[in-house]
SERO-4910 file (N, C-alpha, C, O; in steps of 0.05 Angstrom, whole numbers):
BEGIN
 pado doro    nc1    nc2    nc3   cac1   cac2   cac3    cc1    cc2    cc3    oc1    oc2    oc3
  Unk    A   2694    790   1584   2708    805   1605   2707    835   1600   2719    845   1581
  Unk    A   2696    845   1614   2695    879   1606   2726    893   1609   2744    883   1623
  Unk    A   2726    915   1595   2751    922   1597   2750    951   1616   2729    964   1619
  Unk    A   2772    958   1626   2775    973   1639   2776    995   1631   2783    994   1608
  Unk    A   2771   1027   1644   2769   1060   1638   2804   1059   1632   2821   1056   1650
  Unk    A   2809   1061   1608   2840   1066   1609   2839   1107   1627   2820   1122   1633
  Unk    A   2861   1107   1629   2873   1142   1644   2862   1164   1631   2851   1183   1641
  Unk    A   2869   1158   1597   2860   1174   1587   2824   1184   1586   2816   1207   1592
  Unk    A   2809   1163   1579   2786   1169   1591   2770   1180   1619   2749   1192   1623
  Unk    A   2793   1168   1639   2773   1178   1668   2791   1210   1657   2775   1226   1667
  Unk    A   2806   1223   1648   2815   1243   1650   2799   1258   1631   2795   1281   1638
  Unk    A   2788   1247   1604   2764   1260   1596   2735   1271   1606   2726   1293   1601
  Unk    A   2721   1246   1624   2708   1245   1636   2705   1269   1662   2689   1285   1671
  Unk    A   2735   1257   1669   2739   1292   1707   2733   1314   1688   2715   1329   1693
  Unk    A   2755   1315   1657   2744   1340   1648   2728   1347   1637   2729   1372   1635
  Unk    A   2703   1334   1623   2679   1345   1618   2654   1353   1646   2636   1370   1647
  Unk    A   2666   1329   1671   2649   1340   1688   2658   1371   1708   2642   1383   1724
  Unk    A   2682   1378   1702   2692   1402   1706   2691   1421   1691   2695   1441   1705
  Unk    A   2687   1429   1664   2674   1443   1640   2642   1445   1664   2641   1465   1679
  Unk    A   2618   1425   1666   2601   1420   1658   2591   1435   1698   2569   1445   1702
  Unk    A   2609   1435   1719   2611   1448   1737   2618   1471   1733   2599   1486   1740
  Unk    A   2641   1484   1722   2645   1519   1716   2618   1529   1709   2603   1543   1722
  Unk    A   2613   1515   1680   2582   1524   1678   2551   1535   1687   2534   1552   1680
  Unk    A   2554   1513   1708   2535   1513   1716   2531   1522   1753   2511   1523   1767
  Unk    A   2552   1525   1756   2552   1533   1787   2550   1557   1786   2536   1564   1806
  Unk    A   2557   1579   1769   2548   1600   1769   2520   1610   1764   2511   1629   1777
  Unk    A   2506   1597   1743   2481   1589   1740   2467   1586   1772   2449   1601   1780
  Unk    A   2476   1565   1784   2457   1568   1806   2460   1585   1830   2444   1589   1849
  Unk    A   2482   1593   1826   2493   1620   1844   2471   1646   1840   2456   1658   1856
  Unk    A   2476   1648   1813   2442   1674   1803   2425   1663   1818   2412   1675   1835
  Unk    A   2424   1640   1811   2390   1639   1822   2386   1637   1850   2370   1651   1862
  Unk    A   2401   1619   1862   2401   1631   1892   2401   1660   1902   2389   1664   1923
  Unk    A   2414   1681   1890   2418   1700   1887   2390   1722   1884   2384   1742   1897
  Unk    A   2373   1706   1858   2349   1720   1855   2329   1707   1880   2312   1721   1891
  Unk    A   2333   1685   1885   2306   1675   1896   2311   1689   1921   2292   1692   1937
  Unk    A   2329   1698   1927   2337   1712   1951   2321   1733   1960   2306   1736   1979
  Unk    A   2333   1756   1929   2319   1781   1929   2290   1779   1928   2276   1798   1936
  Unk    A   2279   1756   1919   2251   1754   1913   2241   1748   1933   2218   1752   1938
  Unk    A   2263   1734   1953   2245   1730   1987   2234   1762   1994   2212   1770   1997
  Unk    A   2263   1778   1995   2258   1802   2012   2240   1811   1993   2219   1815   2005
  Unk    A   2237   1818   1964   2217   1838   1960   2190   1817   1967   2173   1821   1949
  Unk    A   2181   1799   1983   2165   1787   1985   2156   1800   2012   2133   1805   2015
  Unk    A   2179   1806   2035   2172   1808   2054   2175   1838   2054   2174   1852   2074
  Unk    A   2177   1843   2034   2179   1884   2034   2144   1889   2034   2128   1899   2049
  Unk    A   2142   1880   2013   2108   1877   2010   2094   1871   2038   2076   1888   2042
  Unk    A   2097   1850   2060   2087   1846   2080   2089   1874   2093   2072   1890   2100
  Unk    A   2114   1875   2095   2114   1912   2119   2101   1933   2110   2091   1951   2122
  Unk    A   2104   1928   2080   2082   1950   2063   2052   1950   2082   2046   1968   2098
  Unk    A   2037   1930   2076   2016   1925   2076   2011   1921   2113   1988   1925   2121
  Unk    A   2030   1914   2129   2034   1925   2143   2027   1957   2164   2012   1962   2183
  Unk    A   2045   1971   2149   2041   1996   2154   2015   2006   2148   2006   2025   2160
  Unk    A   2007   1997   2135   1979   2007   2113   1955   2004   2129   1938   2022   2132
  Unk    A   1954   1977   2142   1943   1973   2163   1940   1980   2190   1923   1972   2205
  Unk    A   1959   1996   2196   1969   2012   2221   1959   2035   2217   1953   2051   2235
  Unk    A   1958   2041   2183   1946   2081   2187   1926   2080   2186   1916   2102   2190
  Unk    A   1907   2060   2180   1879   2050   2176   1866   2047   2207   1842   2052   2213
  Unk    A   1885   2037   2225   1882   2044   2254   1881   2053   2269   1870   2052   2291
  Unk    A   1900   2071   2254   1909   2095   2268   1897   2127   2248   1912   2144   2238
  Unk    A   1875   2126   2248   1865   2155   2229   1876   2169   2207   1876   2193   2200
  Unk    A   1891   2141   2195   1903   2157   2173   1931   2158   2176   1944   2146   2159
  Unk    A   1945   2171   2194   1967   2172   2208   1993   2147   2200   1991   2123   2206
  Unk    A   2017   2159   2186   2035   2142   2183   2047   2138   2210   2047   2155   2228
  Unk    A   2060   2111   2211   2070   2100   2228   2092   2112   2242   2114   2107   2233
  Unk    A   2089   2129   2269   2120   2138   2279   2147   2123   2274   2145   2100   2266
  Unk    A   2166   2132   2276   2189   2118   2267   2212   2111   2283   2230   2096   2277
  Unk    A   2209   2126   2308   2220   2123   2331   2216   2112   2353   2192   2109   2353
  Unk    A   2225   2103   2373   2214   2100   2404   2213   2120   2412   2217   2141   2400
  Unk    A   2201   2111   2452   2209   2118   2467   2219   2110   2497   2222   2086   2504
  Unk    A   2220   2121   2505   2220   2111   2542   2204   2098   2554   2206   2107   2577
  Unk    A   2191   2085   2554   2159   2071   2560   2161   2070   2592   2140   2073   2604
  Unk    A   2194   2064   2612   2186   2065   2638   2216   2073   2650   2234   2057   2653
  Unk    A   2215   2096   2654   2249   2113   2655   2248   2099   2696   2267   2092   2709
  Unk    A   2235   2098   2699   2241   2082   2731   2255   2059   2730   2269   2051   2748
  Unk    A   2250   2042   2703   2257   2005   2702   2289   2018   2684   2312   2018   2692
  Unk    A   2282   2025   2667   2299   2032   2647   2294   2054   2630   2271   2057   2622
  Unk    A   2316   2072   2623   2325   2100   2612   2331   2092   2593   2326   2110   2579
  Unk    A   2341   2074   2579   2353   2077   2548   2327   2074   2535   2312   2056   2543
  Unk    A   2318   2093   2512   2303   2086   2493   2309   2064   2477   2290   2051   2467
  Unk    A   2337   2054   2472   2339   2029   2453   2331   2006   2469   2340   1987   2457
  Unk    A   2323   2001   2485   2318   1976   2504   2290   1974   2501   2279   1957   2514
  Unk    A   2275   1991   2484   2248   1986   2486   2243   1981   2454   2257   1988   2436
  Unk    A   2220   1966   2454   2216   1956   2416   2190   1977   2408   2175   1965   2393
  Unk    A   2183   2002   2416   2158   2011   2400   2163   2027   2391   2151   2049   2392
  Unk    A   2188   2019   2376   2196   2036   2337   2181   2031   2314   2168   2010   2315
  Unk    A   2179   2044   2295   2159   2031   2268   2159   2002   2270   2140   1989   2261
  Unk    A   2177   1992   2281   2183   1959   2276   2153   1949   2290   2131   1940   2281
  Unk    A   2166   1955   2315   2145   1950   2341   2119   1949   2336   2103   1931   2341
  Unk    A   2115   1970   2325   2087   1984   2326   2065   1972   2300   2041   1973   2297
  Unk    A   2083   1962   2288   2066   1939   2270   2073   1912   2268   2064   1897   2251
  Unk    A   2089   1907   2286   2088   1882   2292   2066   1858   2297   2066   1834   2293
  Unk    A   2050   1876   2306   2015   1863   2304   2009   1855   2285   1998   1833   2282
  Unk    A   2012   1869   2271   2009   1869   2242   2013   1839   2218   1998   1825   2205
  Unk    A   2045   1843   2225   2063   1830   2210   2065   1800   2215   2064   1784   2197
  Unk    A   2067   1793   2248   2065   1771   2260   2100   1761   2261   2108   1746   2279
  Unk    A   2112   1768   2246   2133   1748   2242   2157   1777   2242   2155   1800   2232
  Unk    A   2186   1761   2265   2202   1786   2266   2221   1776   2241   2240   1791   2234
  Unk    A   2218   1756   2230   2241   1758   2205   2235   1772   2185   2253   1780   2170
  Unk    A   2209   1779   2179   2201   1796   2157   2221   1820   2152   2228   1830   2131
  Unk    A   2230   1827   2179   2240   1855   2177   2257   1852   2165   2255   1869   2146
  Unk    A   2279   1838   2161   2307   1829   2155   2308   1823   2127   2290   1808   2120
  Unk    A   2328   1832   2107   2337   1831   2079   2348   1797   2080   2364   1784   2094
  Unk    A   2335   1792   2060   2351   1760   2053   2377   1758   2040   2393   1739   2041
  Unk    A   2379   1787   2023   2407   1774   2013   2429   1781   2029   2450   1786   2018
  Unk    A   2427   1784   2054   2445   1776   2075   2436   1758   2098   2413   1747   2099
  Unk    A   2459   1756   2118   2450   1746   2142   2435   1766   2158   2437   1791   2159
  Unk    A   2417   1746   2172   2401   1764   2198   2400   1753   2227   2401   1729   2230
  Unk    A   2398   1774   2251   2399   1760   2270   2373   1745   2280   2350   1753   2278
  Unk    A   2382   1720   2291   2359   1700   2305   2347   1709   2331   2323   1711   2333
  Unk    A   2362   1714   2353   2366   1719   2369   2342   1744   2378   2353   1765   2386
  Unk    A   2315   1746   2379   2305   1762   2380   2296   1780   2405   2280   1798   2407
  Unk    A   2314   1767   2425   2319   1779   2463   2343   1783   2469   2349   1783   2493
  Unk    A   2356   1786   2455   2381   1794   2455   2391   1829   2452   2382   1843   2434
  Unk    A   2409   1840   2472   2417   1868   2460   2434   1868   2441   2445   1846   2438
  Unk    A   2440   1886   2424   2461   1887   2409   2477   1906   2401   2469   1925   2386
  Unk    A   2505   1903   2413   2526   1922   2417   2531   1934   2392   2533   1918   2374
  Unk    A   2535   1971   2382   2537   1975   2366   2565   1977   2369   2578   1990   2386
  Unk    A   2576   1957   2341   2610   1959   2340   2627   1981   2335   2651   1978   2333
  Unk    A   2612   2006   2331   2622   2037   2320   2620   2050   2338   2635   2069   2341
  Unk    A   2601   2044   2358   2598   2057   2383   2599   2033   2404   2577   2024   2410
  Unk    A   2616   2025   2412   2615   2004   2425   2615   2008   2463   2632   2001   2479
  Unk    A   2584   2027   2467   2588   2030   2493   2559   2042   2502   2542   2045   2484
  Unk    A   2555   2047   2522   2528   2049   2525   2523   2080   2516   2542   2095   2511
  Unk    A   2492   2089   2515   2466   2071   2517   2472   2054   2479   2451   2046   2468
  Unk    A   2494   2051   2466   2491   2037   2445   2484   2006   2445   2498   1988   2435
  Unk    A   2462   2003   2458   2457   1975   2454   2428   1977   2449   2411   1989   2462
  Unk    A   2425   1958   2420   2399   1958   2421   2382   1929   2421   2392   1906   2417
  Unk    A   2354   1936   2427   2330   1908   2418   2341   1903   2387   2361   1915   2378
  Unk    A   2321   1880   2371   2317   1882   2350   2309   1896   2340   2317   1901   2317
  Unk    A   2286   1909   2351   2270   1924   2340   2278   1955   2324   2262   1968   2310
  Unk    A   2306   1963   2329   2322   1980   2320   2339   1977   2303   2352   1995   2292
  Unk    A   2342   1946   2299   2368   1933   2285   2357   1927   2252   2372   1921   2233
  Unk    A   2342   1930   2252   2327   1912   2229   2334   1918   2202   2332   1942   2195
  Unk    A   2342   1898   2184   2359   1920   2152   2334   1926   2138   2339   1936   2116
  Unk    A   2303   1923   2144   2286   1935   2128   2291   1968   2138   2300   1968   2161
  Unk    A   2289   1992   2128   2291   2018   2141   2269   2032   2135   2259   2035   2113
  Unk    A   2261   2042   2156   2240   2071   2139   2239   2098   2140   2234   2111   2160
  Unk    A   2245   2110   2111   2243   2135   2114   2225   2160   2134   2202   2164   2140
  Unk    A   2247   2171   2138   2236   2184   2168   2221   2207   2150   2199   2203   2141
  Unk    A   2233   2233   2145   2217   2251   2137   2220   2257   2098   2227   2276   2085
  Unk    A   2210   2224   2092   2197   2230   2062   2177   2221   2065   2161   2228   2048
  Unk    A   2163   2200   2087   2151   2185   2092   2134   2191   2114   2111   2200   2113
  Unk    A   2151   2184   2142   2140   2175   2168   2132   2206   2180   2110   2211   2190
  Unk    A   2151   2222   2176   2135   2251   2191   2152   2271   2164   2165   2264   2145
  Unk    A   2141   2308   2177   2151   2330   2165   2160   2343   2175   2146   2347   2196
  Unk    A   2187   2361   2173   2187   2384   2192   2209   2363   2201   2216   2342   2191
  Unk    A   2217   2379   2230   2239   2355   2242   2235   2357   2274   2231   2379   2284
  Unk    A   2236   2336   2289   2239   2345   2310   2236   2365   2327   2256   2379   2328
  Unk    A   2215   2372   2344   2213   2403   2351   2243   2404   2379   2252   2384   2392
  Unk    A   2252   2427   2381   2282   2429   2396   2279   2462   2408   2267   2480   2397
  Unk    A   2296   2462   2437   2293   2489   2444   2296   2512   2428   2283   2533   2433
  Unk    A   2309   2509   2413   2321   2534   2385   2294   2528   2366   2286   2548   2354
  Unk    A   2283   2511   2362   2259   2510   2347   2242   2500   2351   2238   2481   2336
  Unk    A   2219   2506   2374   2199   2487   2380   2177   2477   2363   2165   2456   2369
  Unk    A   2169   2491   2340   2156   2482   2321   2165   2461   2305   2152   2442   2295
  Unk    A   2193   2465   2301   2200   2445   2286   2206   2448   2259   2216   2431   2244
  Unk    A   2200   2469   2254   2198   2491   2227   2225   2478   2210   2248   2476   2217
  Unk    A   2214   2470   2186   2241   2469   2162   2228   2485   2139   2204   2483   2132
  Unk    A   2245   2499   2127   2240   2519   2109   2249   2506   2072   2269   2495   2065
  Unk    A   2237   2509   2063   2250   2490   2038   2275   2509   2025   2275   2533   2021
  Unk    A   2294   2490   2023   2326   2505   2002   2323   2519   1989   2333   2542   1986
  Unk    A   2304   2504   1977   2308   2506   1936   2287   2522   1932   2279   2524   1909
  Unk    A   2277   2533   1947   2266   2569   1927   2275   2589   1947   2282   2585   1971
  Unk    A   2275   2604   1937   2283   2641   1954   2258   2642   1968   2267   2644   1991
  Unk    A   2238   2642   1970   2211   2636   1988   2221   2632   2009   2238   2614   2015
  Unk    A   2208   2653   2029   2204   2649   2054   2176   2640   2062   2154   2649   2053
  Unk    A   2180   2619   2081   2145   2611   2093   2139   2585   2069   2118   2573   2067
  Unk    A   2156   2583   2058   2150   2559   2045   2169   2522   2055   2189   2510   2047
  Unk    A   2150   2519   2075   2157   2499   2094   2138   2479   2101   2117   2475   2090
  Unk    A   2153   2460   2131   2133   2449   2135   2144   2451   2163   2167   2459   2165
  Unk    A   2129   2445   2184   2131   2447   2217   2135   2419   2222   2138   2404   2202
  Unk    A   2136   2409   2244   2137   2377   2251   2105   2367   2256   2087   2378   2268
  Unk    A   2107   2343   2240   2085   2329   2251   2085   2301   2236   2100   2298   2216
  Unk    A   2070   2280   2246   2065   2253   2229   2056   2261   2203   2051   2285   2197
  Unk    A   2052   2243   2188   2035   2253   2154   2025   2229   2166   2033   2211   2181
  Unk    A   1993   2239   2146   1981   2226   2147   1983   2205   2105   1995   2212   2085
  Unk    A   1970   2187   2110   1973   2176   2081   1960   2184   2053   1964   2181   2029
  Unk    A   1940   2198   2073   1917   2210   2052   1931   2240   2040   1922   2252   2021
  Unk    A   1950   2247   2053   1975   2277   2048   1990   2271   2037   2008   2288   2033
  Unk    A   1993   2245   2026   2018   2240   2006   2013   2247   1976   2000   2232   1962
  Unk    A   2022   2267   1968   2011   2265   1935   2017   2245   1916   2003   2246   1896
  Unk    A   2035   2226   1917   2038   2196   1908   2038   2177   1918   2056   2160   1912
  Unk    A   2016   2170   1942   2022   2147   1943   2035   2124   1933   2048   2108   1947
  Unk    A   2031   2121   1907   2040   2097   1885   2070   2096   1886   2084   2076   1883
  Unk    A   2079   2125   1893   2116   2123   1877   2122   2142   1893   2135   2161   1886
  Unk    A   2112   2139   1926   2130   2151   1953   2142   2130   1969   2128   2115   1983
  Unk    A   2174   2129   1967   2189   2105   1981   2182   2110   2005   2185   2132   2016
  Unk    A   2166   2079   2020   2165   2077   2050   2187   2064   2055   2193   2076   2076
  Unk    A   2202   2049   2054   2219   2027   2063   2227   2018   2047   2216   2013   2026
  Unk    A   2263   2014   2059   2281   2000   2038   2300   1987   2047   2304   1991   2071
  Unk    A   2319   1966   2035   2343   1957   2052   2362   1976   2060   2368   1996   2047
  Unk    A   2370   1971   2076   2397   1986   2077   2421   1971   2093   2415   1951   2105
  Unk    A   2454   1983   2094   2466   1971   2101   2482   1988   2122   2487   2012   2120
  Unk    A   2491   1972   2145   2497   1994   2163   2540   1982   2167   2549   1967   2183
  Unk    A   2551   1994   2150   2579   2002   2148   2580   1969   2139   2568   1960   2120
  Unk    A   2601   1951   2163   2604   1928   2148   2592   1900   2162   2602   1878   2161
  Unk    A   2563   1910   2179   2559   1898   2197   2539   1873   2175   2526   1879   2155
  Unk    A   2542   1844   2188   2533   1829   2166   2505   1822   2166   2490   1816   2147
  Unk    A   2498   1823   2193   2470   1815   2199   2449   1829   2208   2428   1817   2215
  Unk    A   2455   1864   2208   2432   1871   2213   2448   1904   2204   2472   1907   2200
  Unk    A   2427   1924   2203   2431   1953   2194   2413   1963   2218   2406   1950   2238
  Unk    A   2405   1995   2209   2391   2012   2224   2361   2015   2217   2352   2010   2194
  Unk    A   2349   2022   2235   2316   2020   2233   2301   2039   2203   2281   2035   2189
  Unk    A   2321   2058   2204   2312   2080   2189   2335   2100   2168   2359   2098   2170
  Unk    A   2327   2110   2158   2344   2130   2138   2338   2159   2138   2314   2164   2142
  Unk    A   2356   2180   2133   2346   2208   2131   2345   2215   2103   2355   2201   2085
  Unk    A   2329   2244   2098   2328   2254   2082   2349   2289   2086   2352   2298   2109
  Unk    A   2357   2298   2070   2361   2288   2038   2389   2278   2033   2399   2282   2011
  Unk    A   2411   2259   2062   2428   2245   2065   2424   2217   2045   2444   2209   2035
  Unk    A   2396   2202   2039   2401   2177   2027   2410   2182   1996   2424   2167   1983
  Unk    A   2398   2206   1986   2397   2215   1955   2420   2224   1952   2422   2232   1929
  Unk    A   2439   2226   1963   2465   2247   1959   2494   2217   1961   2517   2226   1961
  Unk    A   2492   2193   1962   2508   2174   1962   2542   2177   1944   2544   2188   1921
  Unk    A   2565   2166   1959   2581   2168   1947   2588   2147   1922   2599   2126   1928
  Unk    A   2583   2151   1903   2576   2119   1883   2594   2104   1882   2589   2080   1877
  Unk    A   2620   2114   1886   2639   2092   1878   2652   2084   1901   2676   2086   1897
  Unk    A   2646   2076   1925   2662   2073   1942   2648   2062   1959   2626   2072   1954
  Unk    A   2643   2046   1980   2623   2028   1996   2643   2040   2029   2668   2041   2027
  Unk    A   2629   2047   2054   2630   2050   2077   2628   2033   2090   2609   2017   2089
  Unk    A   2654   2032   2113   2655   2015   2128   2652   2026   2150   2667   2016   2167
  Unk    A   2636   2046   2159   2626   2068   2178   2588   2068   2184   2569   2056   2173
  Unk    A   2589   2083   2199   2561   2088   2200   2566   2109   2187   2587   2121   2189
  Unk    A   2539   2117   2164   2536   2140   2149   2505   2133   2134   2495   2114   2123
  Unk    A   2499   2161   2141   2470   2174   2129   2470   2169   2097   2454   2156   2084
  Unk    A   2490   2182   2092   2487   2177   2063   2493   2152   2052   2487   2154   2028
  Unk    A   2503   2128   2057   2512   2099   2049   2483   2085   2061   2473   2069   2045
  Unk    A   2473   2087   2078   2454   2062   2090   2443   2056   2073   2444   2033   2065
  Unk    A   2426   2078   2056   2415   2051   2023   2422   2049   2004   2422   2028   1990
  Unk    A   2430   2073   1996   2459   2055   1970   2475   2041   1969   2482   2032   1947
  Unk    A   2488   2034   1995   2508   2018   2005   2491   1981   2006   2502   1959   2010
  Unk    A   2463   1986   1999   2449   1960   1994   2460   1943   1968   2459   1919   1969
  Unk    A   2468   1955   1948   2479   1954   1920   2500   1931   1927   2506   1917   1908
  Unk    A   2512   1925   1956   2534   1899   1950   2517   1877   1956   2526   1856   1964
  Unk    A   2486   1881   1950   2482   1856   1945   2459   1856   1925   2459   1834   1913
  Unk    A   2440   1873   1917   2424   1887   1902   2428   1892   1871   2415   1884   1852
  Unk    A   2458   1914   1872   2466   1912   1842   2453   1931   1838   2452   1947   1856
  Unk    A   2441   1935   1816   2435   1958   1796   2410   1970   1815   2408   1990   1829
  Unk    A   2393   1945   1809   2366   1960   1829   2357   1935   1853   2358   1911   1859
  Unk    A   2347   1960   1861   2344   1966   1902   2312   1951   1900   2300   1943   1879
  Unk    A   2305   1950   1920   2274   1943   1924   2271   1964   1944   2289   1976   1956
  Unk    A   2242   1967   1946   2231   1987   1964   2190   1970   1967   2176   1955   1953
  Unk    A   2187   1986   1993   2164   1985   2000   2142   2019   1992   2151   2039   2002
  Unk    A   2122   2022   1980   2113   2045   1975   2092   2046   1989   2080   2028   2001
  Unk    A   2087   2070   1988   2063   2091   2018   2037   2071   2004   2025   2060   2023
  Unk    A   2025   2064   1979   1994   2045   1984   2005   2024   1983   1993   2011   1965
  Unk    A   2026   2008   1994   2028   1990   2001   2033   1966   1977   2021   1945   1978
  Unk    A   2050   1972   1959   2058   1952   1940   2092   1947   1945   2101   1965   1959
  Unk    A   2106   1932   1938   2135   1928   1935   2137   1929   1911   2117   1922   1898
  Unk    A   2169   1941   1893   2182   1937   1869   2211   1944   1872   2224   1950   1892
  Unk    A   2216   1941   1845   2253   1954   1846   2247   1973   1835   2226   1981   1825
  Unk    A   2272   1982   1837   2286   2019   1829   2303   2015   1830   2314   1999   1845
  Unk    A   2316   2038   1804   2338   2037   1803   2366   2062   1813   2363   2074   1834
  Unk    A   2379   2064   1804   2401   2076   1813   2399   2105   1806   2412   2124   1815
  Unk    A   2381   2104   1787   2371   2130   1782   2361   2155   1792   2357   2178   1784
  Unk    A   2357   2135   1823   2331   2157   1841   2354   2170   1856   2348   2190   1869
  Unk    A   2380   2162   1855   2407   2181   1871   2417   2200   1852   2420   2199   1828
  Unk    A   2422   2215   1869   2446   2237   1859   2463   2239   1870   2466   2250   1892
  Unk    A   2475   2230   1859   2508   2212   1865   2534   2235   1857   2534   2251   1838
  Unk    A   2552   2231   1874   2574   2239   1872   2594   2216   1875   2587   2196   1887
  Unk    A   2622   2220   1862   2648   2210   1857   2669   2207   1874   2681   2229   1873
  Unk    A   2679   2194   1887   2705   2197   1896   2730   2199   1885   2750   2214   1889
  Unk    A   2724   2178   1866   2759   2176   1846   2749   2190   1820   2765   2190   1802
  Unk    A   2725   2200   1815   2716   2197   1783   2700   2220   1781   2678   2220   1771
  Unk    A   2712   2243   1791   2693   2277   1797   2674   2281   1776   2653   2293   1779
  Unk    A   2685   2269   1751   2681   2284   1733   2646   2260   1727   2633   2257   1706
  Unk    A   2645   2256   1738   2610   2238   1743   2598   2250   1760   2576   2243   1770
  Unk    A   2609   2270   1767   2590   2281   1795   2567   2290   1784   2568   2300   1761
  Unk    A   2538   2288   1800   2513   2290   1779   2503   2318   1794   2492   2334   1779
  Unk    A   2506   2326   1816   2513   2358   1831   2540   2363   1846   2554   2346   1857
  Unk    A   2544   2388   1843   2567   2397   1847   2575   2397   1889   2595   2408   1897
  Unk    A   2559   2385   1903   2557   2393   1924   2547   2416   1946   2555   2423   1969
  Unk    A   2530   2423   1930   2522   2451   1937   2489   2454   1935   2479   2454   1912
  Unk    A   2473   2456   1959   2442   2453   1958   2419   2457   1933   2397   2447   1925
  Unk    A   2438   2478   1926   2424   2492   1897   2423   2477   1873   2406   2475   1856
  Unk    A   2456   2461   1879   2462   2442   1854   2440   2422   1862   2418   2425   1851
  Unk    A   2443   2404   1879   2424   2390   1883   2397   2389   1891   2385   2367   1893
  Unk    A   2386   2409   1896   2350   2430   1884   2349   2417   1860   2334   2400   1852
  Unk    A   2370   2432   1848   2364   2426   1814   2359   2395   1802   2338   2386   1792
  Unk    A   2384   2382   1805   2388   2357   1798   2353   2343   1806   2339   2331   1790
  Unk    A   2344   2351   1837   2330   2329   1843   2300   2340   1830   2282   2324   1827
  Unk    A   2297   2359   1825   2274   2378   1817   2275   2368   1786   2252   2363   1779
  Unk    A   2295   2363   1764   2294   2363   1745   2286   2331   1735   2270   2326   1717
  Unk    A   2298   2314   1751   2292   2287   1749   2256   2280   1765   2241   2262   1759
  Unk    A   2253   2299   1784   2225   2295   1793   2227   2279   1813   2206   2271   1821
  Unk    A   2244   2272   1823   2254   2258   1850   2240   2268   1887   2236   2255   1908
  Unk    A   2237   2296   1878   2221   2292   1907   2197   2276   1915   2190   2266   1937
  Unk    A   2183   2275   1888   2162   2254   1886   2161   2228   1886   2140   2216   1880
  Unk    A   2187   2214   1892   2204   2188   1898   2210   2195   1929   2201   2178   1944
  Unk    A   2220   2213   1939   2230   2204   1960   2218   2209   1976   2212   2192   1992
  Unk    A   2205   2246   1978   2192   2261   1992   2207   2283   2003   2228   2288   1992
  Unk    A   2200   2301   2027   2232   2332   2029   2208   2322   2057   2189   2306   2059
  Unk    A   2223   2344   2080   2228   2345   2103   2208   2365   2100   2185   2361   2106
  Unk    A   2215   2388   2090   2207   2420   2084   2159   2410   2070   2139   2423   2073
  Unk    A   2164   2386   2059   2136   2385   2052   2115   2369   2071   2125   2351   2084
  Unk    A   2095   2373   2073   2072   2357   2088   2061   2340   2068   2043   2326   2078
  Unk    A   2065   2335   2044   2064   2316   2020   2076   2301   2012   2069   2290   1991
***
């Protein structure tokens, strides 16, 4: 006659398989966690190679980063139209999930508008094609100079960080072959847009992404948070897409970070000069790229 689990044993038993759960659920938490990041830097690489293929199409020429109006008779909002960097290599890419960071949610929904919750009113509604948490640097990357505007039709940006006058750059696309590093010039990166869960903004500015508040995460739209603010799911280091078209991580290094509760970490003092220096000394324009260069 077999004998029965006396109490004390099934109570051994719950507790070694509860020891043997603490253990190990965290264990697979990482790894879900990595295989995650390893999707997106999988599909960072695709937009890489991507883009790469677009300047090869296009004479060299990096990929615009913006829309436009394609038919102001049907419709006036530029966000209603998809031929943003997204758009424009979409040929490319084939697939609209690529755009989207894995270690969050993303939207399915790829005909859908989408109300921005910070601006919750028109023309704030966009395609996907604007929504997407891959981002790409606008002027370290995609163009130089800024925008030409009535007060400045050239477009003219003059660089900070020397007393030099005429040492600038005007507006225009770059081409890829004008990058002096291809290898280690960030094209694209995650980013996060305040506390929205499933999708961010198309793009990032310069020199707003390098200047991040470190200790404190935004529940706003802000220039300076969209890719450091990737870190609540990222951690130490970020992934990025680079100008010949490889993916890797980077780390926390490539910011110059300031403090909220903790001044005394501040790595520039807030002041252009301070941060000339900081980013000149670490060699960082050659990571990110300046507005002011055609390189």
């Amino acid at each position: 006659m077999r004998r029965a689990f006396t109490l004390i044993e099934l109570l051994v038993v719950i507790a070694i398989i509860a020891i043997l759960a603490a253990i190990l659920f965290p264990v697979f938490a990482q790894a879900k966690a990595a295989a995650k990041i390893t999707a997106s830097l999988s599909g960072m690489k695709q937009v890489a190679l991507g883009q790469n293929i677009y300047s090869n199409d296009f004479d060299d020429v990096v990929v615009p980063n913006y829309g436009w109006v394609e038919n102001p008779a049907v419709d006036n909002n530029v966000y209603h139209y998809n031929n943003t960097w997204v758009g424009r290599t979409f040929p490319y890419v084939k697939s609209n999930s690529i755009y989207f960071d894995k270690t969050i949610s993303e939207i399915t929904d790829y005909n859908a508008r989408y109300l921005d919750p910070y601006y919750p009113y028109e023309p704030y509604t966009y395609t996907w094609a604007w929504v997407t948490s891959f981002s790409i640097s606008v002027n370290g990357f995609s163009e130089a100079g800024t925008p030409p505007s009535n007060s400045n039709p050239s477009g003219y940006v003059e660089n900070p960080c020397t007393a030099a006058t005429g040492d600038g750059a005007s507006y225009a696309l770059r081409s890829l072959s004008s990058i002096e590093d291809v290898a280690g010039r960030l094209a694209v990166t995650p980013t996060r847009y305040g506390n929205i869960s499933n999708w961010s903004w198309l793009r990032f500015i310069l020199p707003q992404a390098t200047q991040p508040i470190a200790d404190r995460y935004t529940d706003d739209f802000s220039w300076n948070a969209l890719v450091f603010d990737s870190r609540r799911t990222f951690g130490q280091k970020f992934i990025g897409a680079f100008a010949d078209g490889h993916a890797a991580k980077y780390g926390q290094d490539k910011f110059v970070k300031r403090y909220a509760d903790t001044p005394a970490r501040n790595e520039y003092d807030g002041s252009t000069a301070s941060w000339c220096a900081a980013m000149t000394s670490r060699d960082l324009f050659r990571f990110w790229g300046a507005s002011w260069q055609s390189n």
